[in-house]
N, C-alpha and C positions, 0 to 999 in steps of 0.2 A: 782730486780729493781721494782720501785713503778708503780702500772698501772694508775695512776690519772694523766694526761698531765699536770699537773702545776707542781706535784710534780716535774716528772722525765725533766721540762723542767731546773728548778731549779740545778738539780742535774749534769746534763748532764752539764752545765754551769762552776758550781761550782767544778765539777771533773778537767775538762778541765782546767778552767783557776785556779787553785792552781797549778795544776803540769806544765803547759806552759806559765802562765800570760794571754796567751790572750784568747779570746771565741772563742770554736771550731767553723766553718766553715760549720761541715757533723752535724748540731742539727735536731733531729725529732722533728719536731713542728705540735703537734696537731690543725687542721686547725680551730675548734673552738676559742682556743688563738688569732686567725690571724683576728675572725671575730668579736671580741670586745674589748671595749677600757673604761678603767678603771684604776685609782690607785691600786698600788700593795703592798705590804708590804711580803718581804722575810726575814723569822727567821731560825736562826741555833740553836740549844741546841747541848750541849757535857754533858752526864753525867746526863739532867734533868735540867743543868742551859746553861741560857741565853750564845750564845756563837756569837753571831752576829745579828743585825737585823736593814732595812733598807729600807725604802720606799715613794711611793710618795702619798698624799691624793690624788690628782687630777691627770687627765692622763696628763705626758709629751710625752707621744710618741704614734706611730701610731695605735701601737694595745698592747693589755695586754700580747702577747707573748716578745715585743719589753721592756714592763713595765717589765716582769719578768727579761730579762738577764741583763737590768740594772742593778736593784736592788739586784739581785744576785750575781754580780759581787761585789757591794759596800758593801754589807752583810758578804761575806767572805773577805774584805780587805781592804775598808773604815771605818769601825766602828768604830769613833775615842773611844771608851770605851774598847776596843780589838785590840790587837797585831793581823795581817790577819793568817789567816789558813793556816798548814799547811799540807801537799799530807799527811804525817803520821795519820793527826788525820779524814780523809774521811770516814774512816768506823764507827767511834763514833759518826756522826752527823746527827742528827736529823733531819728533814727540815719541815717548815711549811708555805705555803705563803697562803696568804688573798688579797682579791679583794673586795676591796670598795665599798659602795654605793657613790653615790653624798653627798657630807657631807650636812644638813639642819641646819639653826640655831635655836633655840630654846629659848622660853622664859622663862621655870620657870624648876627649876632644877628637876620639878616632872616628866616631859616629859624624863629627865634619869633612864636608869637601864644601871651597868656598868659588866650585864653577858648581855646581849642582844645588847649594844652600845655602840660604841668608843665615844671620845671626844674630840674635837682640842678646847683650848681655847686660846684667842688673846687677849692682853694688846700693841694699837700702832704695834709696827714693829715684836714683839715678840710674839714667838705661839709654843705653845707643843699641842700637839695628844699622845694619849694613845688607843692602838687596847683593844677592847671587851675581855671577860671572862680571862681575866688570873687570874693565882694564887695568893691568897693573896689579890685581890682588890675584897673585898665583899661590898663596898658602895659607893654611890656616892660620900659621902665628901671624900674618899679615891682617887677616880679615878680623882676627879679635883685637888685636892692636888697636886699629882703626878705628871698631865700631866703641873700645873703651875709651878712646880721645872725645869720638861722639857724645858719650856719656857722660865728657868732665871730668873722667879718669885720671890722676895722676899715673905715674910710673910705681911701680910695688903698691897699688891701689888695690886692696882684694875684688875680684869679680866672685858674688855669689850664685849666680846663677848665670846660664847658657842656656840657651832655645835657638832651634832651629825650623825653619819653614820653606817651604820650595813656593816658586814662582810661574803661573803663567804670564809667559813675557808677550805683549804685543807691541810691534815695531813698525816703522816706515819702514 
């Protein structure tokens, strides 16, 4: 087991309710988790690819231990881009959850680096976010791309706003 309290908060979640549906009851909750409150982002890889991932920019819930078993829950079995996880494949899965800053808005695409900063952008009601340094996204005009496809972006689609927020990443 991981010694990082997010990870194994993640994991202990994630065990649990694959093989029963619901979130264990007996969770070790590191009390740091309990004493802040932040957006979460919980990712699964199987194999080195993306095999679930789900989370909130802004805190919905009381503290980041609360942000994690949500979105751990919805990471292994809401991801509408993934069939939910199954008890067989737990030992192939990777886990990675991130803790958000407050997102800021930003004025000029210079105040972007997409290894050092995520990105939410919003056109009206519609908005994609793209978490910081993954693979493959070496440039800005990549990582807004991305995150306006998220969005439901068309191509010449205006983006009215840009926010950016850094991440503490914890990893296996």
């Amino acid at each position: 087991m991981s010694k990082d309290p997010y990870i194994e908060l993640a994991k202990q979640v994630i065990n649990g309710y694959t093989k029963t549906g619901k979130v264990p009851k007996d969770l070790e909750i590191n009390e740091e988790l309990l004493n802040e409150k932040a957006g979460t982002f919980v990712s699964l890889h199987k194999n080195g690819q993306l095999r679930g991932c789900i989370g909130t920019f802004l805190p919905t819930q009381d503290n980041v231990a609360e942000e994690i078993i949500q979105n751990a829950v919805s990471s292994c079995s809401k991801d509408p881009r993934f069939n939910p996880v199954k008890d067989y494949e737990l030992d192939d899965l990777d886990y990675s959850v991130d803790v958000l800053s407050e997102p800021e808005l930003i004025h000029s695409l210079d105040e972007l680096d997409p290894k050092k900063y995520g990105v939410i952008v919003s056109s009206g009601f519609k908005r994609g976010l793209l978490l910081p340094d993954l693979d493959g996204v070496d440039t800005v005009e990549d990582q807004i791309n991305i995150a306006a496809q998220k969005a439901g972006l068309g191509y010449g689609d205006t983006i009215n706003e840009i926010m950016r927020f850094e991440v503490e990443r914890h990893e296996e």
